[in-house]
Every structure is written in C-alpha cells, then in structure tokens.
N, C-alpha and C positions, 0 to 999 in steps of 0.2 A: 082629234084629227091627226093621220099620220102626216106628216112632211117626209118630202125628199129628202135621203140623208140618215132617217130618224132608224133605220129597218139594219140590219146587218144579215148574209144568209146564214143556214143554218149547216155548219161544217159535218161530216164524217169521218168515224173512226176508222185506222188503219186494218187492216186485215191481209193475212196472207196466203188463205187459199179460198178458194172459191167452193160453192157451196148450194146443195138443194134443199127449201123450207116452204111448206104450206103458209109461214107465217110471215113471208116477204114477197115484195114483187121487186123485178130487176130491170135493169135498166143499164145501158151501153155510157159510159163514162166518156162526156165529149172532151175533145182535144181544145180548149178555146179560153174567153176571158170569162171568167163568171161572172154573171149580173144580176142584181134587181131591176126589174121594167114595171117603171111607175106611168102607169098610163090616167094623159090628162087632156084637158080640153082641146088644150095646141097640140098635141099629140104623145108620143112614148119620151122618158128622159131614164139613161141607162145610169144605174149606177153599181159603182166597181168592189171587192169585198173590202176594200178600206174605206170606202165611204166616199170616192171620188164620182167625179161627175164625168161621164164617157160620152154621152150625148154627142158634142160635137165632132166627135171622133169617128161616127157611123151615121153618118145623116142620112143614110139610105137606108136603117131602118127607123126612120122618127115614125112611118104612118102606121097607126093601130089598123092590124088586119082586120076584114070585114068578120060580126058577128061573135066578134069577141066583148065580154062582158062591160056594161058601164065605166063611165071614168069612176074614177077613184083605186080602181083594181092595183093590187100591187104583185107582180109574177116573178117566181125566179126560174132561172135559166142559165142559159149560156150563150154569147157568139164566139159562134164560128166561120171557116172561110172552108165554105164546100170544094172540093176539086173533085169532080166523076162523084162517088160514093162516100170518099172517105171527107171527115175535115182534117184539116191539113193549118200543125200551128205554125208553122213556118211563114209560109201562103198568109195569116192573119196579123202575124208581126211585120211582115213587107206590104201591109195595105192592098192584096191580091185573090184573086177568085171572087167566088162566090158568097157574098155576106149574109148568113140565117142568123137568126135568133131562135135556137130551141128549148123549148118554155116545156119544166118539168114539174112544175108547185104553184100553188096560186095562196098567197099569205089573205089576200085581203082582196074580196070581190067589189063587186060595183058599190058606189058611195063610199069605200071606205071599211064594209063590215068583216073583221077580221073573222078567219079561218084558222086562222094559227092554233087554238085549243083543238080542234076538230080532227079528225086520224087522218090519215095521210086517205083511205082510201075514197072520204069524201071532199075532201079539198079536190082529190084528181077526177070527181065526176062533176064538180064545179068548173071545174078546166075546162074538161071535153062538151061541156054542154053547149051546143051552138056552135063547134068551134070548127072553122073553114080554112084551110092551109091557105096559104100564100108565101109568094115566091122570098119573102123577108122574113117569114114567119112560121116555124114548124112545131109539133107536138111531140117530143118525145117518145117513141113508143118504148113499151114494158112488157114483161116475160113473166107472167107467174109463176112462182114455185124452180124454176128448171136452169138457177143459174147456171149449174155447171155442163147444161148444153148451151147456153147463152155463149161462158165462157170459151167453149170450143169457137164457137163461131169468132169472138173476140182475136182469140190468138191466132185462126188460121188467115186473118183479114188483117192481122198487125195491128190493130186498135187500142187505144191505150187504157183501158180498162173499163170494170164495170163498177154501177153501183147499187147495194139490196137495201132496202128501206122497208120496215115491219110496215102490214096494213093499216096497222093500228095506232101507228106512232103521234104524235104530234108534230108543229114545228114550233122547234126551241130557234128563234132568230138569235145570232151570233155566238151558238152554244157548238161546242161539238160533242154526240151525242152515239150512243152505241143503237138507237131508231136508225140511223145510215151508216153501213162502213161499204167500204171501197177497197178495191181488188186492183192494184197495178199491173198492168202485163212489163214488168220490166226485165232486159235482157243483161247478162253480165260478160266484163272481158278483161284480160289480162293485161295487164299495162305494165311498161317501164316509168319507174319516179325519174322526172329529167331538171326538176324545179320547184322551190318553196316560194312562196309570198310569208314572208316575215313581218308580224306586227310590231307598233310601235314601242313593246315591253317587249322585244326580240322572242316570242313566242313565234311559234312557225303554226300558223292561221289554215295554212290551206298548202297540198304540193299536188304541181301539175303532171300530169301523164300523156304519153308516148307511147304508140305504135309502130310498127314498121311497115312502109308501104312501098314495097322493094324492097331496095336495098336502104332508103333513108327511112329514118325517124320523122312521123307527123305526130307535132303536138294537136293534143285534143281539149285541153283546156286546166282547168285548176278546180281538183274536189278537195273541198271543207267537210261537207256534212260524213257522219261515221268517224272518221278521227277524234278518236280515243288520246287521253296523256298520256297511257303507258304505251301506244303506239307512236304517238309524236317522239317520244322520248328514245325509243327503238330508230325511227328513222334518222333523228339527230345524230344519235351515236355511229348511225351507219354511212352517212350520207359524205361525200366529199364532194365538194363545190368546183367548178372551174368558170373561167372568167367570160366564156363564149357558151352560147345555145347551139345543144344539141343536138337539132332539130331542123326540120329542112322548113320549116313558118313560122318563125318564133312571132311570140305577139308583141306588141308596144309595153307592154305591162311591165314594172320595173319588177324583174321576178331574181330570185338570186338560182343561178342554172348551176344544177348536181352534173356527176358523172354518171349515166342512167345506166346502175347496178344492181338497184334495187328493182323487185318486182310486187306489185301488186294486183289486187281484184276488184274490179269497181262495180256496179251494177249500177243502171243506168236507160233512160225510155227511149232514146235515139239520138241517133245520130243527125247533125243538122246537116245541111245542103253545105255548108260552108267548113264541114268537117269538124264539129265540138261536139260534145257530148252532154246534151239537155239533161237535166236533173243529176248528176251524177253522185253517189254515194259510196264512200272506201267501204269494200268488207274487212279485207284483212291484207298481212303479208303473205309473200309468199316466195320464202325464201328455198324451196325444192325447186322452182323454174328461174332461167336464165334469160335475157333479155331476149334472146332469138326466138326462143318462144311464143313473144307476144307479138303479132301480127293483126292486120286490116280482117274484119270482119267479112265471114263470106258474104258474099251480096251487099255489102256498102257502098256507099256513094258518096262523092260529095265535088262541088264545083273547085277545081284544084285553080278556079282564076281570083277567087273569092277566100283564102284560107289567114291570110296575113289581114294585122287589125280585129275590131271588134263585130261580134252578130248581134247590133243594137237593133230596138223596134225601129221600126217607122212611124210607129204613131203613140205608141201609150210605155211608160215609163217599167220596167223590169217586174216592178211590184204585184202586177197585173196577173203575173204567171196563175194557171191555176195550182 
C-alpha cells in the first residue's frame, strides 16, 4: 500500500529545441509548484517534489472534483494560479489569483492499483475516463505529433515552456528520464557584473548583474548557475571592488560591490514584477560590449515601489520552484 510521501514524480530531460515526432504527444509546461494529489477519503493531500506536505497551504483545493476515480488514486500535476489565460508564478508565490490544479499522469488508480509500468498513453485514458473539470481542477490538454506548432503557439503567448513525453513510456517515479524532455522558452540579456557573493573559502559563489534603466543601474539579482572556474578566475582577475553599490536598489544581501566594467550574457525566463531575474543562468563574457550597451528590456516591467529587499514566497519555502 502506497503512503503519502512514499511516491516522488517522475523528472525530464533537458532539451533545446523543439521538435515534431509520431512517437510523442505534448503538452504546454505549467508555470507553478509541482505535485503529487494523493486523493483519500477526507479528501486530496498535495505533495511537493521533495517530499513535503503542501496541503495546508491550498485548502481551496482539498475537494476531489466530481467523477474522478476511487480513493486511493495517486495523480501528478501542477498548481498553479490562473490570471485570464495564462498561470502566472508570481501571482502563486503571493498567494493570488486563481488557484487550479492541472492533473497530467495518474500513477496509481482507484484502491491503490499502480499504472506506473503501463505507457504513458494508457495511464492518460485512465485519467480522462469519467473526468469532469472543475473550477480547482483541470486536465491538461496534449498535442500529438505537432510540437513545434505547439511551440509557436508557446512562444507567441510568452509561456514558459513545453513538455514531449513518448506514448509508450512508462513512469519511472523519482527518475529523470529521456520518456520526458522539456523545452524552455528562455530569453537572454546583456548585463553589467556590479557584485560577487563570496563564500566562506573566499571562492566567489555567485556575481550579481545590472542594467540600465535610464540613466541608473538597476540591479536584477545574483546568477551562480553557468559559472565556470575558468570563468570565475577571468572575472577575479578582472573585477575591482569599491566600497558603495552601484546601483539605484541595492539588496540587503552582504554582496562585495565591483566597479561595473565587466559585461556579461545571462539567459533567463522572466523578469519578476519586483524587477529580478527568475532562473538566471551566466553564458558567457563579453568583453566586445561596454556597460552602455546593456539596457531594460523592451517591454519590461516591473513595480519600481517593490525593488529594494527580498521576492520571498508567501506561502511555501524557495525549494518549491519548479
């Protein structure tokens, strides 16, 4: 008998372009926290990809929509927080909008009877069988064959990506498996380096980046991931420090603030409302462009009352991120 807890979901492999196959169906990559919905007698208990318990955290969707299979079912999915058409993760780390849960796998049906060995494309008429939307409760829909008109549709909506899962696949729980990869729609931008976070063996961990929005420098946050040593080692060599931020919002974060000379290239899935840059990723240097160069993205936004300080959740701890 499965417990709560016991299940972890089953990850995808990275990919970077998108793609048409007789032997996948697709599906739109939600913006939200991933979960397991272990549905039981008292009702649904969500659980998070580390194994946390989210339940009380969305008590608006505890009730199992009407016509959904027996207790013991165990489903994975996503909540999200609808605004109009889009979700919107911002809107679900401020505990705001519209709260769904869209249900794209079903591990385990009524009583308990695992799916898991079974292909993907019979688990998903185990899903759909009987199955009635509700306002807490949606169905994923899927695209056979035609990712990369899917994909069009993705990127002219701004959506954060897509995902192809073979029909045949199984589901491997807590495995990441080349049966799913995933297609980011990520955007890239020129920054000024303005600041290092320095670890505790004086390794420089992570350096934050600067735009220009006019005529001042807005910092947008601190990228780690892509940072290479022979890059770290370059920017060391390059970097000179001064004792004041450079920057018209500096954060609370005790950062050690450069003289922003240096340019780099980050790619990255948006920009928040509060002006940081969610997921952000170093490509490279780029030492052919000058600070003046790097500039506010066309059509960016963000609340200039809201920039100073941290863009902590509201409700569930960073880990959560998908």
């Amino acid at each position: 008998m499965v417990e709560f807890g016991d299940l972890r979901p089953m990850l995808a492999q990275r990919l970077r372009s998108p793609f048409n196959s007789p032997d996948h169906m697709f599906e739109v990559k939600w913006d939200g926290y991933r979960a397991l919905a272990y549905v039981t007698p008292r009702g649904v208990r969500y659980q998070s990809r580390q194994g946390k318990d989210l339940s009380e955290s969305f008590p608006s969707l505890s009730r199992c929509p009407v016509g959904f299979p027996a207790h013991g079912a165990v489903v994975d999915g996503e909540i999200v927080s609808m605004v109009g058409q889009r979700s919107s993760f911002h809107h679900l780390r401020q505990g705001r909008g519209h709260l769904v849960y869209v249900a794209f796998d079903l591990l385990l049906a009524g009583d308990g009877l695992s799916l898991m060995d079974r292909p993907w494309h019979e688990r998903r008429r185990h899903l759909e069988d009987g199955w009635v939307e509700s306002p807490a409760w949606s169905l994923s829909p899927v695209v056979a064959e035609q990712g990369e008109w899917l994909w069009q549709i993705i990127t002219q909506q701004g959506l954060e990506g897509m995902v192809a899962k073979t029909k045949s696949g199984p589901y491997l729980a807590g495995q990441r498996s080349g049966h799913w990869v995933k297609v980011s729609h990520r955007k890239t931008l020129d920054c000024v380096i303005v600041s290092v976070l320095v670890a505790g063996s004086g390794r420089i961990s992570s350096v934050g980046v600067a735009v220009y929005d006019a005529k001042r420098l807005h910092y947008l946050g601190q990228v780690g991931s892509g940072l290479s040593q022979q890059t770290l080692r370059r920017i060391r060599d390059q970097l000179k420090t001064t004792p004041e931020a450079m920057v018209s919002n500096p954060p609370d974060d005790a950062l050690l603030w450069t003289v922003p000379t240096l340019v780099c290239t980050v790619e990255y899935l948006e920009i928040t409302p509060r002006g940081r840059l969610r997921h952000p990723v170093f490509c490279r240097l780029r030492p052919e462009l000058s600070p003046s160069d790097c500039h506010w993205p066309k059509g960016g936004t963000w609340d200039k009352d809201k920039v100073s300080g941290q863009d902590r959740p509201a409700q569930l701890p960073p880990d959560q991120c998908p």
